[in-house]
N, C-alpha and C positions, 0 to 999 in steps of 0.2 A: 669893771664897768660894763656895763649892758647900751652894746652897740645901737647906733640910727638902725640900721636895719633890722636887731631885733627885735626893737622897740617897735617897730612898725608889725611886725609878725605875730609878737604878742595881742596886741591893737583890736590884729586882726583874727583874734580866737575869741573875741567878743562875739563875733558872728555865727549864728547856728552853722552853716554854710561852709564856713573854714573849720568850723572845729568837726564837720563829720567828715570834709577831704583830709583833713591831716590825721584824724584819729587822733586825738590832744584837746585837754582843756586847762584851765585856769585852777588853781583852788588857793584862797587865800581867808585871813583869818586868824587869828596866833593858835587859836584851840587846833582846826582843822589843820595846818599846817603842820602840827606837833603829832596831831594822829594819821594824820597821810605817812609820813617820818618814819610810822610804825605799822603799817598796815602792808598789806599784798601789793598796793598800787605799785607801777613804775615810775618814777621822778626821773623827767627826763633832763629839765633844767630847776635849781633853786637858786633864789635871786633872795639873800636877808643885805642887812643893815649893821654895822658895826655893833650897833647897841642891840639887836637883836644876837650876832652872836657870841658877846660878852654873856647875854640873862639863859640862852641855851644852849653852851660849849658844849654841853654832855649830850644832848638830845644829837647834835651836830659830828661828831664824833667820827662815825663811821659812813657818814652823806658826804657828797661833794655838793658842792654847794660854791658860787658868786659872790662877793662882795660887791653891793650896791648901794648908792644916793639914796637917801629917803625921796628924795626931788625926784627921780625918777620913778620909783616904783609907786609914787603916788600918780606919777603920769599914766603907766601903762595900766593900772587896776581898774579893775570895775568897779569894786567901793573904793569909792572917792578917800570914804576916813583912813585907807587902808595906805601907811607907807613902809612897812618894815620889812615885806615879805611877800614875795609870792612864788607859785611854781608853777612851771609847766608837766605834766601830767599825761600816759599814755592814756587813752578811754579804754575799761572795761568790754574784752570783748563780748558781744551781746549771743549767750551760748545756751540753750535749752537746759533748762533745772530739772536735777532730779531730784521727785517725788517721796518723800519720805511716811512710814507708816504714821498713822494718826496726826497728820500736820493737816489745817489750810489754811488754802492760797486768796490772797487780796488778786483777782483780776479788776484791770481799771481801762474801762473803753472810752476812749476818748477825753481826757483828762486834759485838755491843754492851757492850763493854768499853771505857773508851776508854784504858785503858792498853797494849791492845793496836792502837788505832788511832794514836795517836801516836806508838808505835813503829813501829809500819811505817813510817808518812810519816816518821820520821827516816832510815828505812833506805833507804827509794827515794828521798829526798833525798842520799844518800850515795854513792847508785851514779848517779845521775841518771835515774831512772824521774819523768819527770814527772806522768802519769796515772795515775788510781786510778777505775775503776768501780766502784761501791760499791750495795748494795741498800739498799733504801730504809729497812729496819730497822734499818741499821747505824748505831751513834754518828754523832750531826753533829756536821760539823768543829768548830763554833763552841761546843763543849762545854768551861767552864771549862779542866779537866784536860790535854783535847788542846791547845789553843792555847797553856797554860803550857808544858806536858811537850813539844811540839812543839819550842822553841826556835825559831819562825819559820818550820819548813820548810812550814809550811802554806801561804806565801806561794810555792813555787818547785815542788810537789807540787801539781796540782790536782784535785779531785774531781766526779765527774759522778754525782750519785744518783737512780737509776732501778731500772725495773722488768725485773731482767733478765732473766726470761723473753722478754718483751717485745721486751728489746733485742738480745737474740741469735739471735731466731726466725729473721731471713733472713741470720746470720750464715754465712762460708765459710772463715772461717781457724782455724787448729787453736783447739782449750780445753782445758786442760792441766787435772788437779783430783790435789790431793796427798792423799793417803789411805795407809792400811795394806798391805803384801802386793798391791804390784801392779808394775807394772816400776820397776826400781832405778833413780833419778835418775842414778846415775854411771855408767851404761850409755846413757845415750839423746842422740842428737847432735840436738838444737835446730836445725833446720835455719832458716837462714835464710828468713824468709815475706814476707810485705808488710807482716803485726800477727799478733799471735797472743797468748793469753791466759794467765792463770795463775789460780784460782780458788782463793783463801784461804777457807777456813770456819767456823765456830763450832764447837771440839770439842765442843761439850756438848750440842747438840744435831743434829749432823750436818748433812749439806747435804740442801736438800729434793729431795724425788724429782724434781719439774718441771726442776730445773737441772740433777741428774743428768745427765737424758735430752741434756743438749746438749751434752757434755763428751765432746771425740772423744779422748783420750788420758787414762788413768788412771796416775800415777805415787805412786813411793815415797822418801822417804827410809830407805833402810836402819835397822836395828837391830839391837843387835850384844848389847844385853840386857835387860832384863826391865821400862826402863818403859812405863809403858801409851800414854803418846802424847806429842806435843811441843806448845807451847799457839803461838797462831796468828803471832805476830811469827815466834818460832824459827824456826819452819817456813820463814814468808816469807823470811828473813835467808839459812839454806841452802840454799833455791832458787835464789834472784836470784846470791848467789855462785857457786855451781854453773852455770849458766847465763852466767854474764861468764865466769868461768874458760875456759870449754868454747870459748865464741864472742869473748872479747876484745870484744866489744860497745864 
């Protein structure tokens, strides 16, 4: 059984705040939970349910793992439908990617929605975009929402969060930034580089002038009528396809 007090500790990994002093988050789910199970993550605590592992003895096998109440584990989750399972979770540590030939990278400044960050990581998890530069105000990964809404691909998508000013100052390969009225995405041939960038941004509040400045190529997706802008997955989604189409990547 899953003690008063660590039922208050879980609680309290709902909060951004505890989950970046403890370095720990939640992930629950029956999908997620079965591919946490198998992935690199550390499980630090898993909390199932008799009848959860009655249907997944074999998944459970070689995990340690609690027996718990549905009553409880329905108390301590963040989805509410959720009673069968959850775990506690080291966080990924946040460690500089290395660059590989002819790949790019989804940069995302200021991103702090996390339904638009877990959709992106589903979508470069779909095309196989492994890397995501991400600025350091953007949603963490380990945000309720995104780890549910992810379905996993947070384990197969990784994220580097940095200052990227910083990180692009003695950068030399193109940086692509998608904006309004500027050359037509379905005009521009992607030349094959060594890496090269795509720069997602925050409709709402624009990209800052600092990362402006570093952005060698300004692109558009067309519009053919009257809404005012696309919100920041969309965007991502018809670039990266635009982009494979073009180069078969």
């Amino acid at each position: 059984m899953i003690s008063k007090e660590k039922q208050k500790f879980i609680r309290s990994l709902w909060d951004k705040k505890t989950r970046i002093e403890e370095w720990l988050f939640l992930v629950e789910w029956e999908k997620s939970i079965l591919e946490l199970i198998n992935s690199d993550f550390e499980i630090k605590n898993l909390y199932v349910t008799e009848k959860f592992k009655e249907k997944h003895s074999d998944n459970l096998k070689n995990i340690d793992y609690e027996i718990s109440d549905s009553e409880t584990i329905e108390k301590i989750s963040v989805i509410r439908s959720n009673n069968a399972w959850i775990a506690i979770v080291v966080s990924p540590k946040n460690e500089s990617l290395k660059l590989e030939n002819d790949e790019f990278i989804i940069v995302l400044e200021t991103i702090n929605d996390p339904g638009n960050l877990w959709t992106i990581i589903r979508i470069c998890d779909w095309y196989w975009i492994k890397k995501i530069i991400a600025s350091i105000e953007t949603v963490e990964l380990t945000n309720p929402k995104v780890v549910s809404s992810s379905m996993w691909s947070i384990s197969r998508t990784k994220i580097f969060y940095t200052d990227l000013e910083e990180y692009f100052k003695n950068n030399k390969s193109p940086i692509y930034w998608a904006f309004l009225d500027w050359e037509n995405i379905h005009n521009i041939d992607f030349e094959k580089q060594r890496w090269w960038f795509i720069i997602i941004w925050n409709e709402s509040h624009g990209i800052s002038k600092d990362i402006e400045k570093l952005v060698t190529k300004k692109i558009t997706i067309p519009r053919f009528w009257f809404a005012e802008s696309l919100n920041a997955w969309v965007a991502t989604w018809i670039i990266i396809d635009n982009i494979f189409r073009k180069n078969k990547i």
